[in-house]
C-alpha positions as CSV (number, residue, x, y, z in Angstrom):
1,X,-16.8,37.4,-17.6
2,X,-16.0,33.9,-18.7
3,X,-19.1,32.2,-20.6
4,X,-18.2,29.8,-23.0
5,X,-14.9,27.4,-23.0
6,X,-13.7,25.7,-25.9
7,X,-11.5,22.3,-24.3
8,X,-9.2,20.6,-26.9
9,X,-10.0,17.2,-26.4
10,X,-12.7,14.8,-27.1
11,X,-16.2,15.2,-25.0
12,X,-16.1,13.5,-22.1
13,X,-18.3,9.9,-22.4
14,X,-19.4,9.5,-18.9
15,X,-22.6,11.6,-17.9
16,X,-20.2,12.1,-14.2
17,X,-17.3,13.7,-15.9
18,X,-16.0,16.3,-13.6
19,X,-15.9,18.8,-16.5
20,X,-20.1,19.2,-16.4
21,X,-20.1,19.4,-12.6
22,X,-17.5,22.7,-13.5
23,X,-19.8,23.8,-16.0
24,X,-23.6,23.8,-13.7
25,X,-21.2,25.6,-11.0
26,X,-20.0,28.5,-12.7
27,X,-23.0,28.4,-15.4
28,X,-20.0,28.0,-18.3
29,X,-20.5,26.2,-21.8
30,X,-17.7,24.1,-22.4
31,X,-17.6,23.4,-25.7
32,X,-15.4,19.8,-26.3
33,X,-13.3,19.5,-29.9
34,X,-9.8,18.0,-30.1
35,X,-7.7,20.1,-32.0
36,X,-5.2,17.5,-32.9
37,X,-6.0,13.7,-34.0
38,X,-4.0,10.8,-32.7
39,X,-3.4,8.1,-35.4
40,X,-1.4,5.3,-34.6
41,X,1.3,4.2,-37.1
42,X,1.1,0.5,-38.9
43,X,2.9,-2.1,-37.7
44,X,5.2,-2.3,-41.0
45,X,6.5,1.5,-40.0
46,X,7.2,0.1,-36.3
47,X,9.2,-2.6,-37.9
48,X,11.8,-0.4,-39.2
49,X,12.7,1.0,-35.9
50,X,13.6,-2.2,-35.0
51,X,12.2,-3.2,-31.7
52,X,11.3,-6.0,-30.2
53,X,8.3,-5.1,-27.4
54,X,9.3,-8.2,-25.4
55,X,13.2,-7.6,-24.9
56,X,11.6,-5.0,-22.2
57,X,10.2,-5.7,-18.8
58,X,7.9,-2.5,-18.1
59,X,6.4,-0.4,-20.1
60,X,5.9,3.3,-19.7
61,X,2.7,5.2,-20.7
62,X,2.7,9.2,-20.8
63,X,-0.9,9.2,-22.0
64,X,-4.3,7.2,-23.0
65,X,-3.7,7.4,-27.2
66,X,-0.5,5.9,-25.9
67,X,-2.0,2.7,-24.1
68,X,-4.8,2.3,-27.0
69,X,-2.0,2.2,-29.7
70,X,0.6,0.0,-27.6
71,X,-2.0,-2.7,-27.2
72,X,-3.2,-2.3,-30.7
73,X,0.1,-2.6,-32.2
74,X,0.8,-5.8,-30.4
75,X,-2.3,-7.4,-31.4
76,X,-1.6,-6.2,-35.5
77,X,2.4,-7.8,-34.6
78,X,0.7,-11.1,-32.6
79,X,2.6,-10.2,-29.8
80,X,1.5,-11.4,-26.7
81,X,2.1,-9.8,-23.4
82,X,3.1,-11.9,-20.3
83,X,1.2,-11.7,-17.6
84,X,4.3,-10.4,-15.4
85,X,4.6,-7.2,-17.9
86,X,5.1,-4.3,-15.7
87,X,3.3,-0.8,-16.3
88,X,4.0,2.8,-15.0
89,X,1.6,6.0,-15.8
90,X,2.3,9.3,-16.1
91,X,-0.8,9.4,-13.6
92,X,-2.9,7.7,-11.4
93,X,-6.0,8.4,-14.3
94,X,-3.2,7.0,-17.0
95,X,-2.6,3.7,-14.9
96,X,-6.1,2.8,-14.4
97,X,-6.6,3.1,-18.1
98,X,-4.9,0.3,-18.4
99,X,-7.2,-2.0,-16.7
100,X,-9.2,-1.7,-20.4
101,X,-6.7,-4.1,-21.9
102,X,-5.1,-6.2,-19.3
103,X,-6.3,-7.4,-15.8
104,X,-5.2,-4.3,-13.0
105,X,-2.8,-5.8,-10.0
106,X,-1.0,-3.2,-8.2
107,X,2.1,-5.3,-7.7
108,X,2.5,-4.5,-11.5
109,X,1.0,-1.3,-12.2
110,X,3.0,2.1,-10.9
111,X,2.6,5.7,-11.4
112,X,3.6,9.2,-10.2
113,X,1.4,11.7,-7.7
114,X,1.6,14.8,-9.6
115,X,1.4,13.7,-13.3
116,X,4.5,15.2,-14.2
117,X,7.5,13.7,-15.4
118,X,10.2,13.6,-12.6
119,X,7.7,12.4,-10.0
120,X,7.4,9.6,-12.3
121,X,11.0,9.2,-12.9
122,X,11.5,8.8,-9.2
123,X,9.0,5.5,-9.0
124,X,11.4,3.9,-11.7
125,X,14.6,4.7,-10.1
126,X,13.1,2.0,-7.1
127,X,12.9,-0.5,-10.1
128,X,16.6,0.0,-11.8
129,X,16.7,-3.5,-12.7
130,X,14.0,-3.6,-15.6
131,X,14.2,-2.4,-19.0
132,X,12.0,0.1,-19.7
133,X,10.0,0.6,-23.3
134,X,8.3,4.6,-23.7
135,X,6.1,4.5,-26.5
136,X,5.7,8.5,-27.8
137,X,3.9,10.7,-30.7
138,X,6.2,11.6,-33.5
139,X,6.0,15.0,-31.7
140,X,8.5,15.1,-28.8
141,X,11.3,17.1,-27.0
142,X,13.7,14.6,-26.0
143,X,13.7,15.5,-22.5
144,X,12.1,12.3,-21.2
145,X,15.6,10.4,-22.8
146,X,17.7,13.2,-20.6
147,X,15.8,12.1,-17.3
148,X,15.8,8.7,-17.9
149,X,19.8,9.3,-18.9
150,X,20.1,10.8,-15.4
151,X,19.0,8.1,-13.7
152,X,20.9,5.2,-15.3
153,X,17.6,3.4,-16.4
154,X,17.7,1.2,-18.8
155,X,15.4,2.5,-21.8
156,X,14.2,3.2,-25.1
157,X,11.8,5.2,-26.9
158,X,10.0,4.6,-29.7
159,X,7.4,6.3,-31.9
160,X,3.7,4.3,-31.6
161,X,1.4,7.2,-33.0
162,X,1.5,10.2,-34.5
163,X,-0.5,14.0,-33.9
164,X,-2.0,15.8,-37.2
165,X,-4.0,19.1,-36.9
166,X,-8.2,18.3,-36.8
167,X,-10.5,20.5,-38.4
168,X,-11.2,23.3,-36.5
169,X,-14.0,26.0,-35.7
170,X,-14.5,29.0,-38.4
171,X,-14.2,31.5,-35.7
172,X,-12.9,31.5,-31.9
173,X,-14.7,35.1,-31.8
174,X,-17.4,33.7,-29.1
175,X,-15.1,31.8,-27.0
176,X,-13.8,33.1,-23.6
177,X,-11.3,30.7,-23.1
178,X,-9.5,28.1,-24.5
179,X,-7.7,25.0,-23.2
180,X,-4.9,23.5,-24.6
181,X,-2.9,20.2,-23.4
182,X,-0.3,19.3,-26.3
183,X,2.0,21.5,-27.7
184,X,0.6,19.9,-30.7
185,X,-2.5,21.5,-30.0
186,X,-0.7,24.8,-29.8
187,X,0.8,24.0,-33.3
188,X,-2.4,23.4,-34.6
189,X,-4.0,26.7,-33.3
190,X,-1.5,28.5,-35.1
191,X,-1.7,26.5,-38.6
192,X,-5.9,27.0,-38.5
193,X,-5.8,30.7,-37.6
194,X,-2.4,31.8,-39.3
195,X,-3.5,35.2,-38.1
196,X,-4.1,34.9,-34.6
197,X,-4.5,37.4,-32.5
198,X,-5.0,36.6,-28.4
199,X,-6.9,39.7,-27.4
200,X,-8.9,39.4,-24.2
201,X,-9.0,35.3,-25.0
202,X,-8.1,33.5,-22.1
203,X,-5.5,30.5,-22.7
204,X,-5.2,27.6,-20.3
205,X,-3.0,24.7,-20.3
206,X,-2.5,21.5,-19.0
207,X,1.8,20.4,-18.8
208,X,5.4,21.7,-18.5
209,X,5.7,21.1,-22.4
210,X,2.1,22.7,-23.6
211,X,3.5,26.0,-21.5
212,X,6.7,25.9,-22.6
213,X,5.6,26.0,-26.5
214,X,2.6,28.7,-25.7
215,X,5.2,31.2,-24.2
216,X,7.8,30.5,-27.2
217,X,4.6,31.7,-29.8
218,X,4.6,34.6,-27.4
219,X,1.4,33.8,-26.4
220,X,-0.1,35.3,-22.6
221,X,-0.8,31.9,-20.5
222,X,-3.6,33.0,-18.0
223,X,-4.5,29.3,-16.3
224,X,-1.6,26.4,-16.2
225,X,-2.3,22.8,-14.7
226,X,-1.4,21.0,-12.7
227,X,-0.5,22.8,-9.9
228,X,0.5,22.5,-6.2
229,X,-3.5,23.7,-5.3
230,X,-5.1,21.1,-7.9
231,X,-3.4,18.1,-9.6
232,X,-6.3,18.0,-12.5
233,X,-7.4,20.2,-14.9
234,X,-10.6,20.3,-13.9
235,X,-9.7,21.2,-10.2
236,X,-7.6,24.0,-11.6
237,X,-9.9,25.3,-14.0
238,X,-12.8,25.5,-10.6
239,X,-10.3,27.6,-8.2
240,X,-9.5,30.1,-11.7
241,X,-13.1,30.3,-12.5
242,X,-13.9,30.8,-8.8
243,X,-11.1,33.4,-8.2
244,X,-12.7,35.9,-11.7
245,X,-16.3,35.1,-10.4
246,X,-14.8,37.2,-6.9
247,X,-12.8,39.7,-9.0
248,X,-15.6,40.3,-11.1
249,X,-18.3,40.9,-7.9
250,X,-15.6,42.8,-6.2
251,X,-15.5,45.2,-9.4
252,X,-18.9,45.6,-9.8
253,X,-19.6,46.4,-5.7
254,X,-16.7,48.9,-6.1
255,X,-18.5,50.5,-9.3
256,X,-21.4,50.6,-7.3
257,X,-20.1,52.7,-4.5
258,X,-18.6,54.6,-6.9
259,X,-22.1,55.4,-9.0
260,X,-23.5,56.0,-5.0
261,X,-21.0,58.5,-4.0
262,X,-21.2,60.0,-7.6
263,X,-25.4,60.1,-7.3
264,X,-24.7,61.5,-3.8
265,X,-22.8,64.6,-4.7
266,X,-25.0,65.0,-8.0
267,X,-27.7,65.1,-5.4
268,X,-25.7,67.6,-3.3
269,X,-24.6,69.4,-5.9
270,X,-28.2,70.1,-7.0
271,X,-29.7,70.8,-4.0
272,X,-27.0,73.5,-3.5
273,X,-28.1,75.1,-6.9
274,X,-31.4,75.4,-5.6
275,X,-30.4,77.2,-2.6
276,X,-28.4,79.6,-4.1
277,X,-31.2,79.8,-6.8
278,X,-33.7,80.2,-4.0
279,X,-32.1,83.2,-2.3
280,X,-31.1,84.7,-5.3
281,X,-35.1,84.7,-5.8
282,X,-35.6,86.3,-2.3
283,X,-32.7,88.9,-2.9
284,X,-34.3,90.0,-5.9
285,X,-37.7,90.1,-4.4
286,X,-36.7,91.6,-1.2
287,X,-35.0,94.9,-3.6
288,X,-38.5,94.7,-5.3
289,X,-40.3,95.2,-2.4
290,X,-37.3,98.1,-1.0
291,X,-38.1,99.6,-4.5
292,X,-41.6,100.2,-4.3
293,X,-41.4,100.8,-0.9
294,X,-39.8,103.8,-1.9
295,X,-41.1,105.0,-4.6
296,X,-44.5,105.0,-2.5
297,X,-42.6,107.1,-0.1
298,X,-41.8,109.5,-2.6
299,X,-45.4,109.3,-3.9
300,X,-46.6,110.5,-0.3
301,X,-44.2,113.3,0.2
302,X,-44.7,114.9,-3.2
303,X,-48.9,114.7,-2.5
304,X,-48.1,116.6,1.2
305,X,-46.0,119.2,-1.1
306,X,-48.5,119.8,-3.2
307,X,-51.5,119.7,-1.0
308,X,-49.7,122.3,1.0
309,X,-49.0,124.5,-2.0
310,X,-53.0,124.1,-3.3
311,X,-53.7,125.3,0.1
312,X,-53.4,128.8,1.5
313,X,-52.2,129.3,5.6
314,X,-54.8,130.9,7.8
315,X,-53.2,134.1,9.3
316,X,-53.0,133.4,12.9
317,X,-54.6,135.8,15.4
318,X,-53.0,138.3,17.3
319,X,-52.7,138.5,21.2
320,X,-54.6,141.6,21.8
């Protein structure tokens, strides 16, 4: 039974996050630490990839840290964004993000359905005339460059932030479950508890990438999001909870007939040993009686024999 959930990221600051309406449902503890910290590089280190944020027309966000650190690298390099900037998120939740730095117009902010890469990819093929900039983490695959490659997009990618390991809980020992979103955060799982074991600890996920580098640690993945049922992780985590919560009353009703049916023939079984019990009572009994029965038989018969001995016979009279 699932109790306790420890979720890799920072706890949620709005008392209407959908992560406590999950946790009065099921009656679960989620328990919120990031495992990983985001800090964003200086502005001298961005100057030596050589960039200049306004030769691009659109800008492509894979994540919140990576809107925080965009905007706040412009302000430290006094670059000022035009007003006609364009802005595409990895998801809806991703694009409205962005209304926290610059004024939202949908004419000028796009994003994919799914929050998965190719999705995404597929908005920004309909705008092949602008020049896209992807800020990233230090920590990245490359595979975003291959899709955009595919396409004929005009891009580049550059490194706005970076991912170190966070200090992490002594034990995981209480936890049920835990719920990764990085493959960073895998990383760091691995560094804090060098000797890991999974046991009966459920692993969740949230991404393509956070999957990919779970199942290359040979690591069992129990929950992965999103999925064609729930695009959240939140949504995914309710129909995995929900699913266990039937399992687990399924189990117990089955190990409840089970007990019945094994009371029943206990029951049976007992009331059988009485019976046999009971007649083997009466058959010895019923030999008891038989027994005296005949010894008062023999009794009788050996009083007649010797009354009969004691006594002497009356000579009969003759028939004159």
């Amino acid at each position: 039974m699932i109790k306790k959930i420890l979720v890799s990221q920072p706890e949620p600051t709005s008392p209407k996050s959908p992560y406590f309406d999950l946790a009065e449902k099921h009656g679960v503890e989620l328990v919120f630490h990031p495992f990983i910290k985001v800090e964003g590089i200086p502005a001298k280190e961005f100057r030596q990839q050589k960039i200049q944020i306004l030769d691009y027309s659109a800008i492509v966000f894979t994540s919140r840290h990576a809107i925080d650190h965009f905007f706040t690298l412009c302000k430290e390099l006094r670059v000022h964004i035009p007003e006609d900037m364009k802005y595409f998120g990895i998801s809806e939740a991703v694009a409205l993000y962005i209304q926290k730095y610059v004024q939202y117009r949908k004419r000028k902010v796009f994003f994919g359905s799914t929050g998965k890469w190719p999705e995404l990819i597929s908005v920004m093929a309909k705008h092949k005339s602008e020049k896209y900039l992807v800020p990233l983490s230090d920590v990245n695959t490359g595979e975003v460059t291959d899709m955009l490659n595919t396409k004929k997009l005009v891009h580049k990618e550059c490194v706005m932030y970076r991912t170190v390991s966070n200090q992490m809980p002594k034990s995981l020992r209480s936890y049920d479950m835990i719920i990764l979103f990085t493959p960073s955060g895998v990383e760091s799982l691995l560094k804090n508890y060098p000797n890991f074991k999974q046991g009966k600890l459920r692993i969740g996920c949230w991404g393509n990438a956070t999957a990919k580098a779970i199942h290359e640690h040979e690591l069992r993945l129990d929950l992965e999001a999103p999925s064609a049922e729930a695009p959240s992780m939140t949504g995914s985590l309710d129909i995995y909870l929900e699913r266990e919560e039937a399992a687990e009353k399924a189990a117990a009703k089955k190990a409840g007939t089970s007990k019945k049916t094994s009371a029943t023939k206990k029951s049976s079984s007992k009331k059988s040993a009485t019976t046999k019990k009971k007649a083997t009572t009466e058959a010895k009994e019923e030999g008891t009686t038989k027994k005296v029965t005949s010894k008062g038989k023999a009794k009788t018969g050996a009083a007649i024999a010797e009354k009969n001995i004691s006594e002497p016979k009356t000579p009969s009279k003759k028939t004159k």
